[in-house]
C-alpha positions in Angstrom: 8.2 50.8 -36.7 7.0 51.7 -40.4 4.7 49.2 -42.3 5.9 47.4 -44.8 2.6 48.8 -47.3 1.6 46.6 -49.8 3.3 43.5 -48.7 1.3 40.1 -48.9 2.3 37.4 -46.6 2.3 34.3 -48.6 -0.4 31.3 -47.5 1.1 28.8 -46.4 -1.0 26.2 -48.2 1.1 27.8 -51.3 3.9 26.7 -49.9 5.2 23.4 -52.0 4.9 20.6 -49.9 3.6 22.1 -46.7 0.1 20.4 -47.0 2.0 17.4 -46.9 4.0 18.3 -43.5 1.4 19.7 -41.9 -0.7 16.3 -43.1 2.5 14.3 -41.6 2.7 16.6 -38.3 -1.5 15.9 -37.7 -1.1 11.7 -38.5 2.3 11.8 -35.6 -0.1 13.9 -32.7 -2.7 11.5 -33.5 0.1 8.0 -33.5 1.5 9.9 -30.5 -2.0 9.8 -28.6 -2.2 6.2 -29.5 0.9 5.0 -28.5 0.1 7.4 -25.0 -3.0 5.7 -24.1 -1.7 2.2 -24.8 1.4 2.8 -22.7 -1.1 3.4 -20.0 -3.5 0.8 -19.9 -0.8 -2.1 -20.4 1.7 0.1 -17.7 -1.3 -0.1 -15.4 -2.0 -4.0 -16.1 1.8 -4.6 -16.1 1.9 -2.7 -12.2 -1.5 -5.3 -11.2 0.9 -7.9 -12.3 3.7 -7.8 -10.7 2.2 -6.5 -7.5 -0.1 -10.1 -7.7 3.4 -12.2 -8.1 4.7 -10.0 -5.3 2.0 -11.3 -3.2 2.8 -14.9 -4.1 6.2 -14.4 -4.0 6.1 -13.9 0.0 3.5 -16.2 0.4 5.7 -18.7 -1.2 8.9 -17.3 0.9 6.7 -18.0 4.3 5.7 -21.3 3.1 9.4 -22.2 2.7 10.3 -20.8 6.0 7.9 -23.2 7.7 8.9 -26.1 5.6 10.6 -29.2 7.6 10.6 -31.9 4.8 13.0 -32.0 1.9 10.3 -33.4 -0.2 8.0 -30.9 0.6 10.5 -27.9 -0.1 10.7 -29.4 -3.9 7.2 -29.8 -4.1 7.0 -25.6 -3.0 9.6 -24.8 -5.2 8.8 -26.7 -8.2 4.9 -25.6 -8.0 6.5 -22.1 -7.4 8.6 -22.2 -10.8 5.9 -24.3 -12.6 3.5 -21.3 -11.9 5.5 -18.2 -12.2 6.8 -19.6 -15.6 3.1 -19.9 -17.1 2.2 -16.5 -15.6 4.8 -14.9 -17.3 4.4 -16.6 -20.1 0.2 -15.6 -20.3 1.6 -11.9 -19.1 4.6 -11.7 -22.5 2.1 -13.1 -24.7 -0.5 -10.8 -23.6 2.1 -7.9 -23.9 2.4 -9.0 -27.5 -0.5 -9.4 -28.0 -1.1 -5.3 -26.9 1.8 -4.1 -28.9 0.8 -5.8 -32.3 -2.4 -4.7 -32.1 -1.1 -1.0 -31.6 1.4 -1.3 -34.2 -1.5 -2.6 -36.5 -4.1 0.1 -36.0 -0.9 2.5 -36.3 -0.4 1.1 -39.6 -3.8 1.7 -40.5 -4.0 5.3 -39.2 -1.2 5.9 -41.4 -2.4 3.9 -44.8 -6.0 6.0 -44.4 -6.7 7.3 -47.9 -6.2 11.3 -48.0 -9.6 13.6 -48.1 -9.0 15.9 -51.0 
């Protein structure tokens, strides 16, 4: 195949607008690593939690079984509801929590002044 002699391929810094996309391409890898590594550590927290309710869950499930007193089986069940209700209440406001504070530092990742 002949050589095209004498022909320059353009830099693409000259290309209008390209510093800008390739600016925009470099800020979305480094949201995308952000957004990976949070999705990780609250997945993994999110797993401990409901593998802990799990546990009480069938705890609670045997201590019904063994219940003989009417009283008692409201006394279970409304401790039961009382506590699942705050723990997913702590585990939604820490999830909150996690996700503003991601969607904060994305914001300032993004808003970083530009090196010239």
């Amino acid at each position: 195949m002949a050589k095209n002699k004498g022909t320059k391929v353009p830099d693409m810094s000259e290309i209008p607008g390209m510093k800008e996309a390739q600016d925009g391409m470099a800020l979305m890898g480094q949201i995308g690593k952000m957004m990976l590594d949070h999705m990780g550590r609250s997945g993994a927290g999110f797993a401990a939690f409901v593998n802990a309710r799990l546990k009480q869950d069938a705890e609670v499930r045997q201590e019904i079984m063994a219940c003989r007193d009417v009283d008692e089986l409201k006394r279970i069940q409304s401790a039961y509801l009382k506590g699942a209700m705050e723990q997913f209440s702590v585990e939604t406001e820490k999830a909150v929590r996690d996700g503003t504070k991601v969607l904060e530092d994305v914001m300032k990742r993004a808003q970083k002044p530009k090196k010239p």
